[in-house]
Chimera marker file (.cmm) of the C-alpha trace (Angstrom):
<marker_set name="trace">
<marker id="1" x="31.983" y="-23.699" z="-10.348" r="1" g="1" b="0" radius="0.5"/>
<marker id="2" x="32.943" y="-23.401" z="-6.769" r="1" g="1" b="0" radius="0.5"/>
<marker id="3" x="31.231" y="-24.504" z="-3.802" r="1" g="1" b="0" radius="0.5"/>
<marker id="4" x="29.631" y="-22.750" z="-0.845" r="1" g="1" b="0" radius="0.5"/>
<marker id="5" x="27.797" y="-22.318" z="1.815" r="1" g="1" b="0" radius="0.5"/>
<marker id="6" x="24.416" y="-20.391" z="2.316" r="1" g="1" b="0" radius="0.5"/>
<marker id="7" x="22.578" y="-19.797" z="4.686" r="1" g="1" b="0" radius="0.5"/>
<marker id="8" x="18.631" y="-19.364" z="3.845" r="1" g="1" b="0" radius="0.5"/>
<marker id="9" x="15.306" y="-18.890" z="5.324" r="1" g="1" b="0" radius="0.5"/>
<marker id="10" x="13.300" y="-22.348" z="5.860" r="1" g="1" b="0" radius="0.5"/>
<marker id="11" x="10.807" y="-20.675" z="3.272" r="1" g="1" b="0" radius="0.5"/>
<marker id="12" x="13.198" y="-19.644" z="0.910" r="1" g="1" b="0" radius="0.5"/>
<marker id="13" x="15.101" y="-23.295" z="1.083" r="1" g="1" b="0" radius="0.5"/>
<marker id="14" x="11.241" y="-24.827" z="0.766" r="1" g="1" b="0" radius="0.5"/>
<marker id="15" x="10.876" y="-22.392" z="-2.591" r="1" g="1" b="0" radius="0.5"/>
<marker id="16" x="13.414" y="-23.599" z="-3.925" r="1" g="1" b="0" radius="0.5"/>
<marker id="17" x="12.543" y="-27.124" z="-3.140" r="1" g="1" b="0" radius="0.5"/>
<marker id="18" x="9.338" y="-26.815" z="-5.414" r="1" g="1" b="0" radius="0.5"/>
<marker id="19" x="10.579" y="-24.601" z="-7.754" r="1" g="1" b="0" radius="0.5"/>
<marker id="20" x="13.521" y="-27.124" z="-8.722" r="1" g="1" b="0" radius="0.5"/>
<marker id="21" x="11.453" y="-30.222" z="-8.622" r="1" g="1" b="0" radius="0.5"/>
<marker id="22" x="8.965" y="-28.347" z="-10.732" r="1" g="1" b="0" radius="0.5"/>
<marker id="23" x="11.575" y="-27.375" z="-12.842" r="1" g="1" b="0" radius="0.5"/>
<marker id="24" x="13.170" y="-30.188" z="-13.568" r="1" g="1" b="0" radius="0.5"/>
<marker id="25" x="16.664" y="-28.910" z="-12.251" r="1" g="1" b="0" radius="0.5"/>
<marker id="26" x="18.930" y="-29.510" z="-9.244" r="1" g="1" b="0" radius="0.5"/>
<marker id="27" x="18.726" y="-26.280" z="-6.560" r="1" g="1" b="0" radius="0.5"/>
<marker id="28" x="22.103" y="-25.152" z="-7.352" r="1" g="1" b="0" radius="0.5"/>
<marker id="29" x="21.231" y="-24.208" z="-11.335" r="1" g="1" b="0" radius="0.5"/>
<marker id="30" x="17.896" y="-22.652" z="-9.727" r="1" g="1" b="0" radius="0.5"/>
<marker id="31" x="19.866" y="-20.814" z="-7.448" r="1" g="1" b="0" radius="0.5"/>
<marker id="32" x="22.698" y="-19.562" z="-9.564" r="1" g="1" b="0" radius="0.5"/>
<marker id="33" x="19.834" y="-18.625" z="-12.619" r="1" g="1" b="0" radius="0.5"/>
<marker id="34" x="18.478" y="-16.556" z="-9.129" r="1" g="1" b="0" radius="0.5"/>
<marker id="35" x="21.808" y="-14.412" z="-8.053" r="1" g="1" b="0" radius="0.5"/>
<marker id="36" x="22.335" y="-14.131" z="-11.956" r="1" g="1" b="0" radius="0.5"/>
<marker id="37" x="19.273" y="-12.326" z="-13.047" r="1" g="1" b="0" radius="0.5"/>
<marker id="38" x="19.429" y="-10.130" z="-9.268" r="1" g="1" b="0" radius="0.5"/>
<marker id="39" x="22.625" y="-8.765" z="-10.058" r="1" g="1" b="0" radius="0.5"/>
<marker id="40" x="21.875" y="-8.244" z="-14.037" r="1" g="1" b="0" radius="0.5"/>
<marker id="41" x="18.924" y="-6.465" z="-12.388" r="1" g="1" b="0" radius="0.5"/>
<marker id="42" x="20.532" y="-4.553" z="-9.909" r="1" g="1" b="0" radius="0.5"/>
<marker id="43" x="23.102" y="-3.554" z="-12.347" r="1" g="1" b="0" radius="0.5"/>
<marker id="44" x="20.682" y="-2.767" z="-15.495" r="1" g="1" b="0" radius="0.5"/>
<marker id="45" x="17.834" y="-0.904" z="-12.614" r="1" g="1" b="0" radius="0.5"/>
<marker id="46" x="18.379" y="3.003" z="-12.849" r="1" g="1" b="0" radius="0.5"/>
<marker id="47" x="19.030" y="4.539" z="-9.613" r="1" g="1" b="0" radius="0.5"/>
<marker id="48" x="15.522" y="6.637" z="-9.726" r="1" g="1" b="0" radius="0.5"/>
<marker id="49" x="15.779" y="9.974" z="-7.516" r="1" g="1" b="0" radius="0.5"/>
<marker id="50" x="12.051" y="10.043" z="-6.276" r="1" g="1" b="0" radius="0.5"/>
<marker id="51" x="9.812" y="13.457" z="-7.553" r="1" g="1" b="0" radius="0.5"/>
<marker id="52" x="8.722" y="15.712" z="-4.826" r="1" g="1" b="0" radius="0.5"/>
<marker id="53" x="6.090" y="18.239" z="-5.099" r="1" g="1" b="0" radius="0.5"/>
<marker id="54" x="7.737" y="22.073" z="-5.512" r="1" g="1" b="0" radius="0.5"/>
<marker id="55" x="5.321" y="25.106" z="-4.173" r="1" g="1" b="0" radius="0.5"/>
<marker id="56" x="5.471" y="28.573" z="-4.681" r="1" g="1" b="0" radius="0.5"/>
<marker id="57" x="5.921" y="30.029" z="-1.378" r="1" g="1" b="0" radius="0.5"/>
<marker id="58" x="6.101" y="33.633" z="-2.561" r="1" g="1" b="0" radius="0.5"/>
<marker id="59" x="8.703" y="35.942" z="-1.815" r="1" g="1" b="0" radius="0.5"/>
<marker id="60" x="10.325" y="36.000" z="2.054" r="1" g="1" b="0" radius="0.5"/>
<marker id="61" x="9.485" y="39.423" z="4.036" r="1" g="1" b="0" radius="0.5"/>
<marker id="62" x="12.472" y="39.509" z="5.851" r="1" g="1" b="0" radius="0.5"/>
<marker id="63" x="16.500" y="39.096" z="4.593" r="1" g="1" b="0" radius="0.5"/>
<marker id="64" x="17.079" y="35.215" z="5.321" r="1" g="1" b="0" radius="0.5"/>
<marker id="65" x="21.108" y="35.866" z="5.579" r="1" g="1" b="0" radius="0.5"/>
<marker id="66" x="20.200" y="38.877" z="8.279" r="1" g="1" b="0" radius="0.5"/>
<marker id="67" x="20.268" y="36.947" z="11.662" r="1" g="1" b="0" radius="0.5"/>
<marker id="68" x="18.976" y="39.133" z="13.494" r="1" g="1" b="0" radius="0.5"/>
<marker id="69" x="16.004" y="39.871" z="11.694" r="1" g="1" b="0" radius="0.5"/>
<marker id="70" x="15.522" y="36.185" z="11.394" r="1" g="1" b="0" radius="0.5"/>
<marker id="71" x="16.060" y="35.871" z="15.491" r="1" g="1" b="0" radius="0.5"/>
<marker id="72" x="13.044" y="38.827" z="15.395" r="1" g="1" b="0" radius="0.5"/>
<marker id="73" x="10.925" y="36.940" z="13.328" r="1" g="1" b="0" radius="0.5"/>
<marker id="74" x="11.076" y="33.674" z="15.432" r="1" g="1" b="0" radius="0.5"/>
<marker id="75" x="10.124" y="35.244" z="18.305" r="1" g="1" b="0" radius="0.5"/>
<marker id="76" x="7.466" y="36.926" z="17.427" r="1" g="1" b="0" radius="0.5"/>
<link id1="1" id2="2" r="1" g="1" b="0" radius="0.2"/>
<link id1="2" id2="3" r="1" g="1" b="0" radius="0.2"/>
<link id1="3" id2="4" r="1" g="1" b="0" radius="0.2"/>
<link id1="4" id2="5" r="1" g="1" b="0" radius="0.2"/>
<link id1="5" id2="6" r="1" g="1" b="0" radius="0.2"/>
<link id1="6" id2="7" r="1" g="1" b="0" radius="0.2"/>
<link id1="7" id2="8" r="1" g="1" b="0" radius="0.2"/>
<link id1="8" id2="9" r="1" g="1" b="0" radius="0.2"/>
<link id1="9" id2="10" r="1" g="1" b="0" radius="0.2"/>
<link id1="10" id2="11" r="1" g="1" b="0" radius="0.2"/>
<link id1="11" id2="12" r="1" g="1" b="0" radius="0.2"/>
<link id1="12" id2="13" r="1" g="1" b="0" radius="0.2"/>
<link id1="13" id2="14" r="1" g="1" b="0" radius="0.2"/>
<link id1="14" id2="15" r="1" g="1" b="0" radius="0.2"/>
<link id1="15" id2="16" r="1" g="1" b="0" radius="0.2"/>
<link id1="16" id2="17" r="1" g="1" b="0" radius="0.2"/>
<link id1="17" id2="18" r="1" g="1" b="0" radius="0.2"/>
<link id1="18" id2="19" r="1" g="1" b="0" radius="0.2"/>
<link id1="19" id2="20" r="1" g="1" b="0" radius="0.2"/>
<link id1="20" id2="21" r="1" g="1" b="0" radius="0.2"/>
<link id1="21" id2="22" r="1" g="1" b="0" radius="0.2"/>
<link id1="22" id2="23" r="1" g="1" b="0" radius="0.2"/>
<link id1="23" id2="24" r="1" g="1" b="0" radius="0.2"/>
<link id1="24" id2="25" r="1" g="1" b="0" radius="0.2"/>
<link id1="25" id2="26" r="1" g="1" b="0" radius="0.2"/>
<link id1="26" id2="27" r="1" g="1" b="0" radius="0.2"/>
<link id1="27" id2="28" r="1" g="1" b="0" radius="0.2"/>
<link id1="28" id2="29" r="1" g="1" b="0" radius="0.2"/>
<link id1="29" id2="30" r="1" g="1" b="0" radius="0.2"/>
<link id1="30" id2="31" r="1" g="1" b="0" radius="0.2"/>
<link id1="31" id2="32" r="1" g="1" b="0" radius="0.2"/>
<link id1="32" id2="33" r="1" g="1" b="0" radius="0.2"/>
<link id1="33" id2="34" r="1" g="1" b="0" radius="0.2"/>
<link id1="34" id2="35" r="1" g="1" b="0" radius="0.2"/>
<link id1="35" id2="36" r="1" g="1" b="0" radius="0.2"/>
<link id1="36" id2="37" r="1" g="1" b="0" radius="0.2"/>
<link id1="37" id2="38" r="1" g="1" b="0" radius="0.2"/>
<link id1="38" id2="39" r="1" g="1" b="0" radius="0.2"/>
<link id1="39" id2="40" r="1" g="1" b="0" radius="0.2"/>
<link id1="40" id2="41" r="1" g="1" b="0" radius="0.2"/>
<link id1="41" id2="42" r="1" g="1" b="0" radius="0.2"/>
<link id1="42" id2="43" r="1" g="1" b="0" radius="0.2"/>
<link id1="43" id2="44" r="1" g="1" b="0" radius="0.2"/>
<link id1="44" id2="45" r="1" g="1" b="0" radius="0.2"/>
<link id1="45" id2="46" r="1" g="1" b="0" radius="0.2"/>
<link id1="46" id2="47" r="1" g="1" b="0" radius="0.2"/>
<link id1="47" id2="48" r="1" g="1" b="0" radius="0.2"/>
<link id1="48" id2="49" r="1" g="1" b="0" radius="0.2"/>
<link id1="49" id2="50" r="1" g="1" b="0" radius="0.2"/>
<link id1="50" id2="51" r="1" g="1" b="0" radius="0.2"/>
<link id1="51" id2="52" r="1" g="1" b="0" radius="0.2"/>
<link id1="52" id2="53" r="1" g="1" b="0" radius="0.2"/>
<link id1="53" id2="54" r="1" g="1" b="0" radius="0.2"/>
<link id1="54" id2="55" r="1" g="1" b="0" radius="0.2"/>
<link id1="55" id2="56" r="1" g="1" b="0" radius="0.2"/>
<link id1="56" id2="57" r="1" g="1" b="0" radius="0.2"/>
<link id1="57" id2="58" r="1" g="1" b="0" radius="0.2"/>
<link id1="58" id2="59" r="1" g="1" b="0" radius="0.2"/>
<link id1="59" id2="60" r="1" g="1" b="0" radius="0.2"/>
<link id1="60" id2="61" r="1" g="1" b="0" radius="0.2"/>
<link id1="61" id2="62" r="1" g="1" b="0" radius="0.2"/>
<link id1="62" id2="63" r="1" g="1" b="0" radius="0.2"/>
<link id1="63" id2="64" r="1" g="1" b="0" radius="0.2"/>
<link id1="64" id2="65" r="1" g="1" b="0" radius="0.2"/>
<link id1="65" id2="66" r="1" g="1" b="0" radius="0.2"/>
<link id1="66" id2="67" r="1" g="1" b="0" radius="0.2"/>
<link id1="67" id2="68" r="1" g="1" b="0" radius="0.2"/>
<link id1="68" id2="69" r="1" g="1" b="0" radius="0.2"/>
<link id1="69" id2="70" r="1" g="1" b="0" radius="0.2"/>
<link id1="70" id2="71" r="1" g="1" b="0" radius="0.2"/>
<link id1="71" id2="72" r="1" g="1" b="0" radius="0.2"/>
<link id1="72" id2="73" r="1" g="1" b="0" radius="0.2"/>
<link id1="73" id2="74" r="1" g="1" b="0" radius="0.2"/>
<link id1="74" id2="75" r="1" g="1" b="0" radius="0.2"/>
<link id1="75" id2="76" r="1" g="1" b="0" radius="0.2"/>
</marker_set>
């Protein structure tokens, strides 16, 4: 293992606290178990594209690549 330094919230540090004495293990195994399951997670988690709602907007009454008859239509 190699050591480091982290730098955590007082409430995370305090979590950790409890959850190790509770436990029965030193913070560092609680915190390694921790990053280990995040990035099995984060690596296992499907990138999900979110659904959006589609609607039928009928067809367009003017030519949408004709500029100027778009440039009409907005000004009207």
């Amino acid at each position: 293992m190699k050591r480091t330094t982290l730098i955590l919230e007082n409430a995370v540090m305090d979590a950790i606290k409890k959850q190790s004495l509770a436990a029965g293990v030193d913070m560092s195994e609680l915190v390694n178990e921790f990053l280990r399951q995040g990035l099995i997670q984060k690596r296992t988690k499907p990138k999900q594209q979110p659904s959006l709602p589609v609607f039928n907007m009928g067809k367009p009454h003017f030519n949408l690549a004709d500029r100027d008859a778009l440039e009409r239509a907005m000004e009207s």
